[in-house]
PDB file of N, CA, C and O in Angstrom:
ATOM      1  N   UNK A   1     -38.939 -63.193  36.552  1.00  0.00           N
ATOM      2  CA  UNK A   1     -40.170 -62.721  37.162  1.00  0.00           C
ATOM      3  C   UNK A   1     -40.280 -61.218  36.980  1.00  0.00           C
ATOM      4  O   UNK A   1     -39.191 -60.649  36.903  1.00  0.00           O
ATOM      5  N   UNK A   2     -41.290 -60.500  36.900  1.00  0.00           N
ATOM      6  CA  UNK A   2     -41.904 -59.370  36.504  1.00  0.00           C
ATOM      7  C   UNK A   2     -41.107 -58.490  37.784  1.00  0.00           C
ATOM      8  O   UNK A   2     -40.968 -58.846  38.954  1.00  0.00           O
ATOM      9  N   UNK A   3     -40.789 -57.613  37.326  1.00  0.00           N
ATOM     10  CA  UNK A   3     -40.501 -56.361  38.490  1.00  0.00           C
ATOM     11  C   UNK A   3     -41.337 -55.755  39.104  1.00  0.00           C
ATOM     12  O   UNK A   3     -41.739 -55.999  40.242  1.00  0.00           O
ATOM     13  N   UNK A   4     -41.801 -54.557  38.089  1.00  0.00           N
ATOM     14  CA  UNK A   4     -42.099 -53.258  38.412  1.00  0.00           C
ATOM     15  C   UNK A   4     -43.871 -54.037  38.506  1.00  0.00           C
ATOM     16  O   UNK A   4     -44.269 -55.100  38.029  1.00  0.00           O
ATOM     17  N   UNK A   5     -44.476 -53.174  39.172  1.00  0.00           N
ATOM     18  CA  UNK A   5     -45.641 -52.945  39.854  1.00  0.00           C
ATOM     19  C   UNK A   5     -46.768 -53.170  37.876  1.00  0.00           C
ATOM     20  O   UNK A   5     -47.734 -53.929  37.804  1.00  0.00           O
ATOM     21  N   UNK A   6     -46.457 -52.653  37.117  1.00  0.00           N
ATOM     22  CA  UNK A   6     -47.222 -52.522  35.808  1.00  0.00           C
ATOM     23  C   UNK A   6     -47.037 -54.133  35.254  1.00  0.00           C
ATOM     24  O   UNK A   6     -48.040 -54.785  34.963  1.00  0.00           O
ATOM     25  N   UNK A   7     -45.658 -54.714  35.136  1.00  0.00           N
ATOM     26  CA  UNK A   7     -45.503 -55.981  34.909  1.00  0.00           C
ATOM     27  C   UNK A   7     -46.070 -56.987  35.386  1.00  0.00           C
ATOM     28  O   UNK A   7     -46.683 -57.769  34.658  1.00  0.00           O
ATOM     29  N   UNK A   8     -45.962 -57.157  36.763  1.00  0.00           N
ATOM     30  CA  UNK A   8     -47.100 -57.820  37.611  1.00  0.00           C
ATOM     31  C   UNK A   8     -48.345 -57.843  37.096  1.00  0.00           C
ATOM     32  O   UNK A   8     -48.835 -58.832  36.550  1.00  0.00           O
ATOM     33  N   UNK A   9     -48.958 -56.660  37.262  1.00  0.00           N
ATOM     34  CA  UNK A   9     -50.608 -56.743  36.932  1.00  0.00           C
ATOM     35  C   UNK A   9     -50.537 -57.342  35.396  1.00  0.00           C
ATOM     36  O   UNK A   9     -51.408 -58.182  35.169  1.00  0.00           O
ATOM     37  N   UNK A  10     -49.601 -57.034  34.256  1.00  0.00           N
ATOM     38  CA  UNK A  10     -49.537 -57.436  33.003  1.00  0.00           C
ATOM     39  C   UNK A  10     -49.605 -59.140  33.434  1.00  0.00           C
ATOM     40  O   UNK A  10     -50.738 -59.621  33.416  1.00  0.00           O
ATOM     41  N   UNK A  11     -48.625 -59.933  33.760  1.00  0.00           N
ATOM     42  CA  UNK A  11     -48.386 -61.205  34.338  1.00  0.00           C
ATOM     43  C   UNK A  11     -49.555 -61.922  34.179  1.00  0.00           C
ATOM     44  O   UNK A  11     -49.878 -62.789  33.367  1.00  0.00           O
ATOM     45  N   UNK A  12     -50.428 -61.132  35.585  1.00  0.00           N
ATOM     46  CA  UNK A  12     -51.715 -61.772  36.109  1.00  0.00           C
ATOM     47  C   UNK A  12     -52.728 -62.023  34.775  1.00  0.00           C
ATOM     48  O   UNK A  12     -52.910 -63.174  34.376  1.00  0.00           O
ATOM     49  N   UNK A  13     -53.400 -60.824  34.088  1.00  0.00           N
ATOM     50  CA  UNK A  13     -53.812 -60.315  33.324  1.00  0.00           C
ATOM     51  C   UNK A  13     -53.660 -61.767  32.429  1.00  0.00           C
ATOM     52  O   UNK A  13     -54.543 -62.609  32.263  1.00  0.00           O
ATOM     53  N   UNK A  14     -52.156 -61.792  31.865  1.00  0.00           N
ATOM     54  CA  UNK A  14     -51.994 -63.093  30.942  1.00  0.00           C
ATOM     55  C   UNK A  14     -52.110 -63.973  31.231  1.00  0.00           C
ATOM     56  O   UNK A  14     -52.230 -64.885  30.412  1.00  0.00           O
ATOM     57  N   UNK A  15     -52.143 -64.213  32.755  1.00  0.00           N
ATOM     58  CA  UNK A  15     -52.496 -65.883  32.902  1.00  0.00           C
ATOM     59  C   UNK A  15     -53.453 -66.213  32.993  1.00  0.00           C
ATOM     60  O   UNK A  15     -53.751 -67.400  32.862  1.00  0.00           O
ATOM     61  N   UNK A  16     -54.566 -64.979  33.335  1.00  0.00           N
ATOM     62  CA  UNK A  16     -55.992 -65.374  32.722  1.00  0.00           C
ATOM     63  C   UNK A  16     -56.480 -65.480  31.775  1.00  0.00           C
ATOM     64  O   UNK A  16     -57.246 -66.434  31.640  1.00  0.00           O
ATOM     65  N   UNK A  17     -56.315 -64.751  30.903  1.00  0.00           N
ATOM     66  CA  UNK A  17     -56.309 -64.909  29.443  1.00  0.00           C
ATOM     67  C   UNK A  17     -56.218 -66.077  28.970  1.00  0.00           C
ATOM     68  O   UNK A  17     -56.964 -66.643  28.172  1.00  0.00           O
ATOM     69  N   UNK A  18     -55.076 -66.520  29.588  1.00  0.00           N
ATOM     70  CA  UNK A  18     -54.204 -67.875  29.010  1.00  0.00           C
ATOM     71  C   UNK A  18     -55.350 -69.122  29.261  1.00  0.00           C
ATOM     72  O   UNK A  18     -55.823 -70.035  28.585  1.00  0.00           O
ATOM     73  N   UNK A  19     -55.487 -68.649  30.507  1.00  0.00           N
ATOM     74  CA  UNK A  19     -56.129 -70.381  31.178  1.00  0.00           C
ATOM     75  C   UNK A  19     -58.189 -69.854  30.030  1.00  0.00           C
ATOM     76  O   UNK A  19     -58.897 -70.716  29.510  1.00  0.00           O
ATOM     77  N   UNK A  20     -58.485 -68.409  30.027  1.00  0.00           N
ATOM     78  CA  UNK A  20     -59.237 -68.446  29.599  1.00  0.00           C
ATOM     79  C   UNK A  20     -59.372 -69.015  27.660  1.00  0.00           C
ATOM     80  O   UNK A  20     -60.322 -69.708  27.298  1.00  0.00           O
ATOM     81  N   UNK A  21     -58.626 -68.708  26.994  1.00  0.00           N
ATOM     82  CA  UNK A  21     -58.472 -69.365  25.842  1.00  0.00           C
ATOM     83  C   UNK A  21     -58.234 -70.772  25.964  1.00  0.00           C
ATOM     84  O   UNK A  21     -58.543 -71.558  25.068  1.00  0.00           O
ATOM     85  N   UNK A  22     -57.454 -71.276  27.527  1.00  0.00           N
ATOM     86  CA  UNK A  22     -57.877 -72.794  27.048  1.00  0.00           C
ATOM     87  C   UNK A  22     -58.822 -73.191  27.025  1.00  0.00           C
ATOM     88  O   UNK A  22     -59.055 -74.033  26.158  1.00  0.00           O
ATOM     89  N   UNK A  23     -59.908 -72.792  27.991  1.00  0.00           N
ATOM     90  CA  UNK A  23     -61.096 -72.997  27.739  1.00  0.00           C
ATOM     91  C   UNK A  23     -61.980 -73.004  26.559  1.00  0.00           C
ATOM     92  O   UNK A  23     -62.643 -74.005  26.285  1.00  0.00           O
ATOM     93  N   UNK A  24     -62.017 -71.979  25.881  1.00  0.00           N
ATOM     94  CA  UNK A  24     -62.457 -71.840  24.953  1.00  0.00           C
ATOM     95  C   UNK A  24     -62.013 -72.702  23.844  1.00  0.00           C
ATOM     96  O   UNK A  24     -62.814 -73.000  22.958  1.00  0.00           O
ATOM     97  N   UNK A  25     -60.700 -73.160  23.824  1.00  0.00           N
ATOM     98  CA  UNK A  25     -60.125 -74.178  22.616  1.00  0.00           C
ATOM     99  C   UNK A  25     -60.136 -75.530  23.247  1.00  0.00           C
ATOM    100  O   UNK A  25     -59.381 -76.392  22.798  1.00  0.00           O
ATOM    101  N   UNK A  26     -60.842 -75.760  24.140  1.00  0.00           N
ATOM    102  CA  UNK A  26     -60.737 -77.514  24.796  1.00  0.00           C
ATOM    103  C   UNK A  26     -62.971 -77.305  24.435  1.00  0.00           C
ATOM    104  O   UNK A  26     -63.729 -78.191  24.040  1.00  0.00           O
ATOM    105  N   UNK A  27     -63.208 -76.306  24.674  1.00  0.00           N
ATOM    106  CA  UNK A  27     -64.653 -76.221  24.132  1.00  0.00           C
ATOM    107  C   UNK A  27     -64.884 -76.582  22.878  1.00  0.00           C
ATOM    108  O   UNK A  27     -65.827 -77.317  22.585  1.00  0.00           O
ATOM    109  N   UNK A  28     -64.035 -76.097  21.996  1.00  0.00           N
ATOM    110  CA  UNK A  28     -64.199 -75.799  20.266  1.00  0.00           C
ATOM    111  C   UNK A  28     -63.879 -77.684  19.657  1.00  0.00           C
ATOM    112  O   UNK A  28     -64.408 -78.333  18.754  1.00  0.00           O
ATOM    113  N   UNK A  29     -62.932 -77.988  20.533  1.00  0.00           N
ATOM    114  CA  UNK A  29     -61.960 -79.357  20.327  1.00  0.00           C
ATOM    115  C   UNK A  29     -63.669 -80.080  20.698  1.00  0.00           C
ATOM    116  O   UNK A  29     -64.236 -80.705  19.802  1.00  0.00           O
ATOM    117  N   UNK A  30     -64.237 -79.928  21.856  1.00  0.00           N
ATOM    118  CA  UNK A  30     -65.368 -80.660  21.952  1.00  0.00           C
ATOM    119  C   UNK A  30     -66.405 -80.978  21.305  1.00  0.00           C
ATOM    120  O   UNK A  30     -67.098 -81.991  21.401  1.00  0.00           O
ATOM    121  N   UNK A  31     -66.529 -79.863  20.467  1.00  0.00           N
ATOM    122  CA  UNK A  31     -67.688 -79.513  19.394  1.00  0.00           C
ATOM    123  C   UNK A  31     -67.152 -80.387  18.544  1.00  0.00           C
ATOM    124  O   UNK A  31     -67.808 -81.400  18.303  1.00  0.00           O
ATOM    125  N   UNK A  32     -65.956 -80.217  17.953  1.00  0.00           N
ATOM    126  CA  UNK A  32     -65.710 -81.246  16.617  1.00  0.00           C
ATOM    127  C   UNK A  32     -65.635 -82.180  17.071  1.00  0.00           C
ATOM    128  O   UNK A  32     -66.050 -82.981  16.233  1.00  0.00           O
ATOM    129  N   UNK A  33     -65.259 -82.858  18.229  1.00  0.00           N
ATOM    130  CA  UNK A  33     -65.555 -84.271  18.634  1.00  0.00           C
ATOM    131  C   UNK A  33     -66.697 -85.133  18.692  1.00  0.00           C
ATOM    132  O   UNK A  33     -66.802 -86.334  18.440  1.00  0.00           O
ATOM    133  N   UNK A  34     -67.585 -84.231  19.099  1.00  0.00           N
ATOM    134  CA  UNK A  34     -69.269 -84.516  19.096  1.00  0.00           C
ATOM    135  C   UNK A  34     -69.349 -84.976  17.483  1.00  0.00           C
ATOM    136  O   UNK A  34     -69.431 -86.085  16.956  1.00  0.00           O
ATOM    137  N   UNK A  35     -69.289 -83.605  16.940  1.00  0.00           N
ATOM    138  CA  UNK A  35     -69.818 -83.793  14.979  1.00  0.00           C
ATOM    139  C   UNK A  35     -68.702 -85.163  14.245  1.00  0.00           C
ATOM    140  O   UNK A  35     -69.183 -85.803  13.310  1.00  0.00           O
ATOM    141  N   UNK A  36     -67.347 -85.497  14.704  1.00  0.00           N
ATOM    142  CA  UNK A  36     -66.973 -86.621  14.496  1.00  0.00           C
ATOM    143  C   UNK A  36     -67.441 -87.828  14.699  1.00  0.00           C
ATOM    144  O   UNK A  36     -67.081 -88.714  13.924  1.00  0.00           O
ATOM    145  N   UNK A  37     -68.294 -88.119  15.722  1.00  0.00           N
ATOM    146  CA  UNK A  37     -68.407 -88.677  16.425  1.00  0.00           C
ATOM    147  C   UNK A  37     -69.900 -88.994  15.574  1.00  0.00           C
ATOM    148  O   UNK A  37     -69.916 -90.155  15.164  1.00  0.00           O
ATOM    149  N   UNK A  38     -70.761 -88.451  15.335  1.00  0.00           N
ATOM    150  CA  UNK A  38     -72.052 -88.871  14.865  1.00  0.00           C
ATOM    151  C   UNK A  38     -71.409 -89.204  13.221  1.00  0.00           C
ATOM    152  O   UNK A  38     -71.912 -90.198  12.696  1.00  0.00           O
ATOM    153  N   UNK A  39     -70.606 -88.635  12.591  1.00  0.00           N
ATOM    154  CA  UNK A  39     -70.075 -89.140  11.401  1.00  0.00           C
ATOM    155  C   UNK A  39     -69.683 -90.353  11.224  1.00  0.00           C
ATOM    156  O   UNK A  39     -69.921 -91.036  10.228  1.00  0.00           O
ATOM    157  N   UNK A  40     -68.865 -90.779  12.488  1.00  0.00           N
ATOM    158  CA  UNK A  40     -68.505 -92.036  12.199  1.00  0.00           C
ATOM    159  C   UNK A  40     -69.088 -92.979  12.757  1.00  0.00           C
ATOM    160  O   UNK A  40     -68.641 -94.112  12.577  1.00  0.00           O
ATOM    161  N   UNK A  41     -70.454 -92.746  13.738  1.00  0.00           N
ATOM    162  CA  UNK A  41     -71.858 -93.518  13.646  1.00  0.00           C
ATOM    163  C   UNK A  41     -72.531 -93.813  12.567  1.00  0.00           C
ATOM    164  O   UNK A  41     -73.140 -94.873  12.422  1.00  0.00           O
ATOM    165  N   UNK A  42     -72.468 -92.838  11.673  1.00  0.00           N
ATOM    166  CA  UNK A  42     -72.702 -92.946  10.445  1.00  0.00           C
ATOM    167  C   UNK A  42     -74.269 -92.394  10.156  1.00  0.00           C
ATOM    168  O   UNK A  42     -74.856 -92.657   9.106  1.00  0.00           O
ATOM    169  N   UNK A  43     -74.910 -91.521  11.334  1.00  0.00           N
ATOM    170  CA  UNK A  43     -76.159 -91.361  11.414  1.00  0.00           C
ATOM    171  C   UNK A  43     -76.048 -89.698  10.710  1.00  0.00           C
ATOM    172  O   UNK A  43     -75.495 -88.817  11.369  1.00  0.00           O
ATOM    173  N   UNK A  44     -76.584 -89.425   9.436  1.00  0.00           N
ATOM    174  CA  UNK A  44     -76.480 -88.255   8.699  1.00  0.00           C
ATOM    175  C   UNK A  44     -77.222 -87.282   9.401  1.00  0.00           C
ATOM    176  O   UNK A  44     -76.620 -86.221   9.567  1.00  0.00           O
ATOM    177  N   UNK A  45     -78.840 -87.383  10.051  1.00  0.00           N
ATOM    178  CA  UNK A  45     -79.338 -86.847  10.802  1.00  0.00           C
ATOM    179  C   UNK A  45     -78.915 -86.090  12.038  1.00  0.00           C
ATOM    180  O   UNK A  45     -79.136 -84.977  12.516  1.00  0.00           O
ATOM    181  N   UNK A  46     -78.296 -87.035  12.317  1.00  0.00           N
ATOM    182  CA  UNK A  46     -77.640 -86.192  13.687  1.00  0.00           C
ATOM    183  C   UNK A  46     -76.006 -85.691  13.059  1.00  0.00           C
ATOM    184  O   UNK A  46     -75.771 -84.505  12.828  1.00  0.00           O
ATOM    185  N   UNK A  47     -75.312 -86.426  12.913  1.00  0.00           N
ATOM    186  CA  UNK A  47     -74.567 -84.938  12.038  1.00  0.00           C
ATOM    187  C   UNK A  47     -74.998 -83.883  11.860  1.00  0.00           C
ATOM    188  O   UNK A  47     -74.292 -82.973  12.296  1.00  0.00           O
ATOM    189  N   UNK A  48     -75.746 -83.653  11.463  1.00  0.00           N
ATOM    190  CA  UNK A  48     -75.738 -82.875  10.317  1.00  0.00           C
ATOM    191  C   UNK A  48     -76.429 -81.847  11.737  1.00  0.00           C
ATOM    192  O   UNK A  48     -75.991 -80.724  11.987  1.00  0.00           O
ATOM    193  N   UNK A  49     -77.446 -82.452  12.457  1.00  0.00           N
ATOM    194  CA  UNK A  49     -78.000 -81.620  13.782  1.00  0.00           C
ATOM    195  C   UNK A  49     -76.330 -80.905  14.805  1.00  0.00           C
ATOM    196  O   UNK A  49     -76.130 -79.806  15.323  1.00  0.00           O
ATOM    197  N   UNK A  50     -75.609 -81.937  14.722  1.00  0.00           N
ATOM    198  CA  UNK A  50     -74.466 -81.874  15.427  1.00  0.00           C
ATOM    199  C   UNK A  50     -73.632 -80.358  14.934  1.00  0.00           C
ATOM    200  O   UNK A  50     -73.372 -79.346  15.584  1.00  0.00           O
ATOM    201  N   UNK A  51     -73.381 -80.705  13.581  1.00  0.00           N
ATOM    202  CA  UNK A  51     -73.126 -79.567  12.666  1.00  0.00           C
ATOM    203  C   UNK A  51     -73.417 -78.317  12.913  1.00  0.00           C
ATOM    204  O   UNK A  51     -72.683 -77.370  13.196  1.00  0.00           O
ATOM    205  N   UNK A  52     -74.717 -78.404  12.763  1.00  0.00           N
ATOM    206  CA  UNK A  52     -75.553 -76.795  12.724  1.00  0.00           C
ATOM    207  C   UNK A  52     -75.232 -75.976  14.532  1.00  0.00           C
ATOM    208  O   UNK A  52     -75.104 -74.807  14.897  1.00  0.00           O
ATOM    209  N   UNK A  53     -75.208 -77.259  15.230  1.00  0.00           N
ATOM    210  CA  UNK A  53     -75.666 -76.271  16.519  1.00  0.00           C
ATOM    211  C   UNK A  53     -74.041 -76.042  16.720  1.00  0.00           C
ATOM    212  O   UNK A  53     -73.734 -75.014  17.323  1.00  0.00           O
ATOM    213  N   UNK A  54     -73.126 -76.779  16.336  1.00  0.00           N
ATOM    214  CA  UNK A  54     -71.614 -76.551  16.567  1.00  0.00           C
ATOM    215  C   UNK A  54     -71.245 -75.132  16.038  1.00  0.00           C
ATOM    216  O   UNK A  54     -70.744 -74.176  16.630  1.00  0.00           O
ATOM    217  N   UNK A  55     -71.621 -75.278  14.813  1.00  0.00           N
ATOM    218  CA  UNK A  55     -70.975 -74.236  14.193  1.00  0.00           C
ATOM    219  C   UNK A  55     -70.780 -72.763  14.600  1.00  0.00           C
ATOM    220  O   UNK A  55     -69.961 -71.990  14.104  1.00  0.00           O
ATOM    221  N   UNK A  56     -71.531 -72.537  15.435  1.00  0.00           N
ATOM    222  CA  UNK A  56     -71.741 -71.159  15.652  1.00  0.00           C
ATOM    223  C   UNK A  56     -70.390 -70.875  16.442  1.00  0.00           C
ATOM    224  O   UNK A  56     -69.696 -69.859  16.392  1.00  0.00           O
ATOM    225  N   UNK A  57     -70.176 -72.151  17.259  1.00  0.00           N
ATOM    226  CA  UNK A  57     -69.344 -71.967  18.867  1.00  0.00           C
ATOM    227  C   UNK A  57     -68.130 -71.971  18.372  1.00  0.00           C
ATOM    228  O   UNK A  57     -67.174 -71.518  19.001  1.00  0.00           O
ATOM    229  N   UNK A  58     -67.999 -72.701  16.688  1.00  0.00           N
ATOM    230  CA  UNK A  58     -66.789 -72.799  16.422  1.00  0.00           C
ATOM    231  C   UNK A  58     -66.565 -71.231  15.433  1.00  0.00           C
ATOM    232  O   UNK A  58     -65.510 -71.183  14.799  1.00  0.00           O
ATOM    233  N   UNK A  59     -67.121 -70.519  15.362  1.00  0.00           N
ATOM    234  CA  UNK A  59     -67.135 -69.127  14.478  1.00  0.00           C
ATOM    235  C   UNK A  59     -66.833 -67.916  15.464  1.00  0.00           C
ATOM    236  O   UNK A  59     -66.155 -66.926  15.193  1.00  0.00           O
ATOM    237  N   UNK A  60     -67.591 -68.248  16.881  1.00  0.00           N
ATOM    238  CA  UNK A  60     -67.440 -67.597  18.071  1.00  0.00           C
ATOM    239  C   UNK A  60     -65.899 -67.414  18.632  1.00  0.00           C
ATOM    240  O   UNK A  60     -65.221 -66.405  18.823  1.00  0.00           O
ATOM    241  N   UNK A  61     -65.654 -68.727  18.802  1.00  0.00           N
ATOM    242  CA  UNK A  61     -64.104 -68.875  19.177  1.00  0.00           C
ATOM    243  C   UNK A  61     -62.778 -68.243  18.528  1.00  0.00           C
ATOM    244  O   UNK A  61     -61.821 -67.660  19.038  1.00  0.00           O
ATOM    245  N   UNK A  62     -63.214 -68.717  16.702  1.00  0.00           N
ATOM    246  CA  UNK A  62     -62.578 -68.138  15.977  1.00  0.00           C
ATOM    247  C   UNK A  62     -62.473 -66.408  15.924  1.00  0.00           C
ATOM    248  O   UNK A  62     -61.520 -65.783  15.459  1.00  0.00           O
ATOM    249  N   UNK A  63     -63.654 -65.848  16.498  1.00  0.00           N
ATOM    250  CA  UNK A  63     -63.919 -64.435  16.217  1.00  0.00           C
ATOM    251  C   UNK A  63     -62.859 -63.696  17.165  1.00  0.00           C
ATOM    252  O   UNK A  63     -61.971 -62.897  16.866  1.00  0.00           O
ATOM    253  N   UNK A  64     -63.341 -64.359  18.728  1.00  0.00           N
ATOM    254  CA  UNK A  64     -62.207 -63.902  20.215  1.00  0.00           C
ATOM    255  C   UNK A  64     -60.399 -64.142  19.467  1.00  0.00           C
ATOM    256  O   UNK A  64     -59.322 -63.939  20.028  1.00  0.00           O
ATOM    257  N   UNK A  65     -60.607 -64.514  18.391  1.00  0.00           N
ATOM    258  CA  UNK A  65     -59.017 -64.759  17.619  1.00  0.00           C
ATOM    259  C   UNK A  65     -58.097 -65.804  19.079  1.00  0.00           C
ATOM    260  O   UNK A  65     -56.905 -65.628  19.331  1.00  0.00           O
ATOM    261  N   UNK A  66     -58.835 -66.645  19.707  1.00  0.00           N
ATOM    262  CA  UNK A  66     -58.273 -67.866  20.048  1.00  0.00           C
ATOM    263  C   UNK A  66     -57.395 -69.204  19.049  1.00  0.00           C
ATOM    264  O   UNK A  66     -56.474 -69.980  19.302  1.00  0.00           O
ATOM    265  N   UNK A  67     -58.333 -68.918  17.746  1.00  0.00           N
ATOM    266  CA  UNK A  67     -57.821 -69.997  16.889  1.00  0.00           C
ATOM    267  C   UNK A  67     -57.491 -69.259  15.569  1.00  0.00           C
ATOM    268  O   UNK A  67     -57.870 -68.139  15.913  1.00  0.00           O
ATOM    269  N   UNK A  68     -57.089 -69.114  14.410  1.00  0.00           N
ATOM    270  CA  UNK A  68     -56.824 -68.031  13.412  1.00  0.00           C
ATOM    271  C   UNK A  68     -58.454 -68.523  12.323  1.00  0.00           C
ATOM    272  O   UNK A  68     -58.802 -69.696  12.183  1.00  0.00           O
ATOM    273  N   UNK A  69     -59.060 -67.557  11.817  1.00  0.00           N
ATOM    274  CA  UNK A  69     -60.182 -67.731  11.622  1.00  0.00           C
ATOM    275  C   UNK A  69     -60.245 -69.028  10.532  1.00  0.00           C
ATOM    276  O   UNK A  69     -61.204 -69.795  10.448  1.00  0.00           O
ATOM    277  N   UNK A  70     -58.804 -69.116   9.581  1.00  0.00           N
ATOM    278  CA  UNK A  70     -58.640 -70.218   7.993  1.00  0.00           C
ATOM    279  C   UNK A  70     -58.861 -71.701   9.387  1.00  0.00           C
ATOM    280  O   UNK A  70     -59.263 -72.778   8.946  1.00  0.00           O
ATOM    281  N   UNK A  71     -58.653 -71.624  10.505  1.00  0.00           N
ATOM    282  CA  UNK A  71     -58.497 -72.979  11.053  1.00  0.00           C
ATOM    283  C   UNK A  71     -59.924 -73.475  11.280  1.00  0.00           C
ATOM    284  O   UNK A  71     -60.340 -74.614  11.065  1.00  0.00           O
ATOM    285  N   UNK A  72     -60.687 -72.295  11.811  1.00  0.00           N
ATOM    286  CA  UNK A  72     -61.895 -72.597  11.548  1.00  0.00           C
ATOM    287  C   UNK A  72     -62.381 -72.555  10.489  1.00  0.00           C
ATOM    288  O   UNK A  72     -62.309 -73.755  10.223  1.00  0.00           O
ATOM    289  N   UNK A  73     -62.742 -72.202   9.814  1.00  0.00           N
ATOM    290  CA  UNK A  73     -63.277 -72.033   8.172  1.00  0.00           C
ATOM    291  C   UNK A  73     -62.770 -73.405   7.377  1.00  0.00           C
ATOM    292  O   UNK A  73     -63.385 -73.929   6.447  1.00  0.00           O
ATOM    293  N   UNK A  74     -61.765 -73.779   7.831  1.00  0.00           N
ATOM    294  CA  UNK A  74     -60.945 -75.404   7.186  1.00  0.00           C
ATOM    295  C   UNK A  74     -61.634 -76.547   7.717  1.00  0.00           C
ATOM    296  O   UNK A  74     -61.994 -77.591   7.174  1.00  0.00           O
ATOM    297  N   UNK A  75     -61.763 -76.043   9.129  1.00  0.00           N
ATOM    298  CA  UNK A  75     -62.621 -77.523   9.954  1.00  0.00           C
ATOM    299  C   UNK A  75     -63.643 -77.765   9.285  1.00  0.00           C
ATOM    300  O   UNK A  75     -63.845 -78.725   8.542  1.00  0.00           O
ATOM    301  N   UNK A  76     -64.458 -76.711   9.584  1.00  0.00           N
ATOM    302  CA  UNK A  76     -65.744 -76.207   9.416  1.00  0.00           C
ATOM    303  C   UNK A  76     -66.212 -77.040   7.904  1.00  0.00           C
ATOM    304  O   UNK A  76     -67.211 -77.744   7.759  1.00  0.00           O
ATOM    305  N   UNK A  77     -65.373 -76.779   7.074  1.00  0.00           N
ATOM    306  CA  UNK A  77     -65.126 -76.829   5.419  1.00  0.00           C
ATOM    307  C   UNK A  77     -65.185 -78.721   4.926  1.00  0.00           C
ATOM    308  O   UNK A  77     -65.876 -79.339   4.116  1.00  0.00           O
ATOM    309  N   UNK A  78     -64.044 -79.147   5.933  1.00  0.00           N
ATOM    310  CA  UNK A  78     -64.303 -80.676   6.367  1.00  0.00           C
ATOM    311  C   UNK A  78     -65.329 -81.040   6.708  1.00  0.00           C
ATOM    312  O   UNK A  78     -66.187 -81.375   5.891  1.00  0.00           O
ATOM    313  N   UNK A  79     -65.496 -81.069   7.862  1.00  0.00           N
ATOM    314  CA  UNK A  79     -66.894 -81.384   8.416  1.00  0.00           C
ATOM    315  C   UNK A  79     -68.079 -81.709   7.601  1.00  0.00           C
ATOM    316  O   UNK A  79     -68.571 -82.824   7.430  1.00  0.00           O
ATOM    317  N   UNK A  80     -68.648 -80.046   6.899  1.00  0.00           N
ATOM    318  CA  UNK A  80     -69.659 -80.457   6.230  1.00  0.00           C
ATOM    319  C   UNK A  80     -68.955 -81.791   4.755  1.00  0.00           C
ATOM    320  O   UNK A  80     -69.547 -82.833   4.476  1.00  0.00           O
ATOM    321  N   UNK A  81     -68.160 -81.506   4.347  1.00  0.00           N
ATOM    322  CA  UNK A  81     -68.037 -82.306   3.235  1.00  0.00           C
ATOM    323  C   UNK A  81     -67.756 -83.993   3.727  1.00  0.00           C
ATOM    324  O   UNK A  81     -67.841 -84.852   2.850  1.00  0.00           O
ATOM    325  N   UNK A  82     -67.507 -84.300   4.795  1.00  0.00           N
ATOM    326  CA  UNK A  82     -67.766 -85.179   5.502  1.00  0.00           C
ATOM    327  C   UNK A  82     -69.351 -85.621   5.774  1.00  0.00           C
ATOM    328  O   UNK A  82     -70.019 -86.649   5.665  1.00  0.00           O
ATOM    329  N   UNK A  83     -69.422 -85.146   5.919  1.00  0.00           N
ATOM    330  CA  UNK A  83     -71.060 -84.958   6.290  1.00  0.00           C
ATOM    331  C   UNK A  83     -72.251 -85.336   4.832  1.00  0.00           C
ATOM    332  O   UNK A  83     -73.198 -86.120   4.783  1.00  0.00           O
ATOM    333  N   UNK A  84     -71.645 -84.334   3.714  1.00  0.00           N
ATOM    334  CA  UNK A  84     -72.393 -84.251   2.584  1.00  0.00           C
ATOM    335  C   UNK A  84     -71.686 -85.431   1.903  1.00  0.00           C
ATOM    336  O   UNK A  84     -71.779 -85.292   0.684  1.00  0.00           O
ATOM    337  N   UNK A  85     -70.998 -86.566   2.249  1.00  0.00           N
ATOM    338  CA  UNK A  85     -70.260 -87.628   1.367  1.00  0.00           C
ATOM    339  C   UNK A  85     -70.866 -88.621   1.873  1.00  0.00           C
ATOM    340  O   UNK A  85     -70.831 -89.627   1.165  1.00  0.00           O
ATOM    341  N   UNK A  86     -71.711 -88.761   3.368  1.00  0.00           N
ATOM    342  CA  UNK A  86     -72.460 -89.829   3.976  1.00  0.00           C
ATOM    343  C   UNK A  86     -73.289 -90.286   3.148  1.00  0.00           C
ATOM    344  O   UNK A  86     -74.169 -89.475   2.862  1.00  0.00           O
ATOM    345  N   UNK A  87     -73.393 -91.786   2.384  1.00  0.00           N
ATOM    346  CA  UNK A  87     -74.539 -92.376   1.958  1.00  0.00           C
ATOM    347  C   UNK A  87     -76.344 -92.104   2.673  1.00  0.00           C
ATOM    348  O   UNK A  87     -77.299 -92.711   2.186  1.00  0.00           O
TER     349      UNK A  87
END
């Protein structure tokens, strides 16, 4: 456990952080679940709607450096080619 009076406040500091990036990466996890999710409905339309409005949240997340940006840019990269392979 933290000692000195500076450690403490450091402590606190990180465990918000902490619980706040989960948020943000149980958000991002949601987004691709949604855009999975109309893919394997198989409805290209809404994909592809799913897609567009996701993407931003997943570029956002990546930016706060919660996730390393290639993880997004890889999803992201899937997704559409998932998307663009739908009959």
């Amino acid at each position: 456990m933290a000692n000195t009076v500076q450690a403490r406040k450091r402590a606190r500091q990180a465990e918000v952080r902490r619980q706040q990036n989960a948020g943000l990466r149980s958000q991002m996890r949601t987004a691709i679940k949604n855009i999975r999710k109309a893919i394997q409905a198989g409805d290209k339309a809404a994909a592809t709607t799913a897609f567009t409005a996701n993407q931003s949240t997943i570029d956002a997340i990546s930016g706060k450096g919660v996730v390393h940006r290639n993880l997004a840019s890889r999803t992201k990269s899937r997704l559409a080619a998932a998307i663009k392979a739908m009959a």
